[in-house]
N, C-alpha and C positions, 0 to 999 in steps of 0.2 A: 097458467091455464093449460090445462090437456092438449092432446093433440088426439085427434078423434078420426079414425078411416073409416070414410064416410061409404065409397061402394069399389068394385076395383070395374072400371073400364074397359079395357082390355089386355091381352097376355099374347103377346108372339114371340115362337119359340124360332130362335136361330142357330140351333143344336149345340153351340158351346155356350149360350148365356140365351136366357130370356131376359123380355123388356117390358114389365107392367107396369101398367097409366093407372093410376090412382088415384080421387076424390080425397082427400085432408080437409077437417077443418079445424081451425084454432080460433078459438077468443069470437065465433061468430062467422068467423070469411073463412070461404070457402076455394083450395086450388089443385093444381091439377099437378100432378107431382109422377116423377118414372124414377122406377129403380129397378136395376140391372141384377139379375140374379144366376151369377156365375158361379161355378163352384171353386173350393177352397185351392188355394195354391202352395206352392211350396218352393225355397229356393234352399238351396244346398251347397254351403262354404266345407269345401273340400280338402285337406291340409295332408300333402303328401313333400317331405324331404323339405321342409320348410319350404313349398311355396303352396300358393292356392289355386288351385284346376278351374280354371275359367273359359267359357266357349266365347265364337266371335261366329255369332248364328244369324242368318238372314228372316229380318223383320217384315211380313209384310204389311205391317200401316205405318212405315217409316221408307219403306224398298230399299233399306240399306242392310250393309250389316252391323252388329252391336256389339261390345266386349259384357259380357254378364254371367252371373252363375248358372249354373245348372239347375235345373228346376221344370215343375208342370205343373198339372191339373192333377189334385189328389182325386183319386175314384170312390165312385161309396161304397161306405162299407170300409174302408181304409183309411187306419191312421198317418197324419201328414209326418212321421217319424218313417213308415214304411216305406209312404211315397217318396221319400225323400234320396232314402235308401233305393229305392227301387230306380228312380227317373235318373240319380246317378250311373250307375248300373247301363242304363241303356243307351244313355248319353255320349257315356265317356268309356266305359267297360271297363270304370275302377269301383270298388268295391271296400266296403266298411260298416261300423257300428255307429251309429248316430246319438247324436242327442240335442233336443229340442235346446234354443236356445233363445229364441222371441216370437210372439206375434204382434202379428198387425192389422191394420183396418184397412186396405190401400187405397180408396176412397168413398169415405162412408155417404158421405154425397150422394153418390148414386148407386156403390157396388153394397150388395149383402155381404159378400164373402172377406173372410182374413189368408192373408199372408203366413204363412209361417216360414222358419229360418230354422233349419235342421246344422248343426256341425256335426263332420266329418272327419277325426282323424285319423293320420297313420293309415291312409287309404293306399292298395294295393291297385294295379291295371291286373285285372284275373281273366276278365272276359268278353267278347267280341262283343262290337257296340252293335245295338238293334236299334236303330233308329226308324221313324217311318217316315216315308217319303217325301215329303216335305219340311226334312228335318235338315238344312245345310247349314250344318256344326262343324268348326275344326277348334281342336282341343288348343290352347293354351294356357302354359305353366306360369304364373308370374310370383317372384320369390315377394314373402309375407311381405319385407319392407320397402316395398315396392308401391303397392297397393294404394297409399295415401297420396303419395304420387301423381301415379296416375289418375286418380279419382281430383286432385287437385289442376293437374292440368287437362281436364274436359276429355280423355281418354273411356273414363267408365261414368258412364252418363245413363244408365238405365235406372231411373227411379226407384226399383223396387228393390236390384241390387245394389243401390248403395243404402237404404235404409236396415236392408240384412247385414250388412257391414258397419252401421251404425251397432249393431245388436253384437257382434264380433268383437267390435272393441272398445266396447264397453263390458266385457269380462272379465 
């Protein structure tokens, strides 16, 4: 049986993701369903002197800091290959050629948008970081064989980057 959206309820815009309440009905019953419509993301495995450029940036729906790749919000109008390239760039002020290497869904549950996983190699530091203001990032290098490691002993724990690193090595 279909799944039929039945009317949309409400839409509140909270400038990085909206929250729409939704009418569905399937098979006859009818429910009340929200889905989160954020825009597309992008995380960036960065491969400079055999190791991987990894930040350890302050979370705040966790108030801690995180070890995780670089990455953001792709803008519209802009491919997550740019973005990817780009949010390096400002993050970290190393610089390279990309190429897509996975997407993903990162929780179809409730989010519209995909993930995507940009690699990076043979990345260069060329140029100052521009970070904005609420960006407290400090770069860390950690050599490739390292990586499992740490993801093994509870060190890199951010979901999204280790699903990008599922997509890494599995090449």
């Amino acid at each position: 049986m279909q799944w039929k959206k039945i009317r949309l309820i409400s839409e509140e815009d909270y400038k990085v993701f909206k929250v729409i309440t939704t009418e569905f009905s399937r098979q006859h019953h009818h429910g009340t369903f929200y889905q989160i419509l954020a825009p597309d993301w992008v995380n960036v495995i960065c491969e400079t002197n055999n190791q991987i450029l990894m930040i350890r940036q302050f979370r705040i729906g966790i108030e801690d800091y995180i070890l995780e790749l670089p990455g953001g919000i792709v803008d519209i109008n802009e491919s997550s290959l740019a973005a990817g390239e780009r949010e390096l760039t400002e993050e970290t002020g190393y610089n390279g050629h990309g190429q897509v290497i996975g997407n993903m869904r990162p929780n179809p549950a409730l989010f519209t948008n995909q993930l995507t996983t940009v690699l990076i190699k043979d990345a260069k530091q060329t140029t100052q970081i521009s970070r904005e203001i609420f960006e407290d990032i400090e770069i860390i290098l950690v050599p490739i064989q390292q990586i499992k490691q740490k993801i093994a002993h509870g060190e890199i724990t951010n979901a999204l980057t280790l699903a990008s690193f599922m997509h890494y090595f599995s090449l």
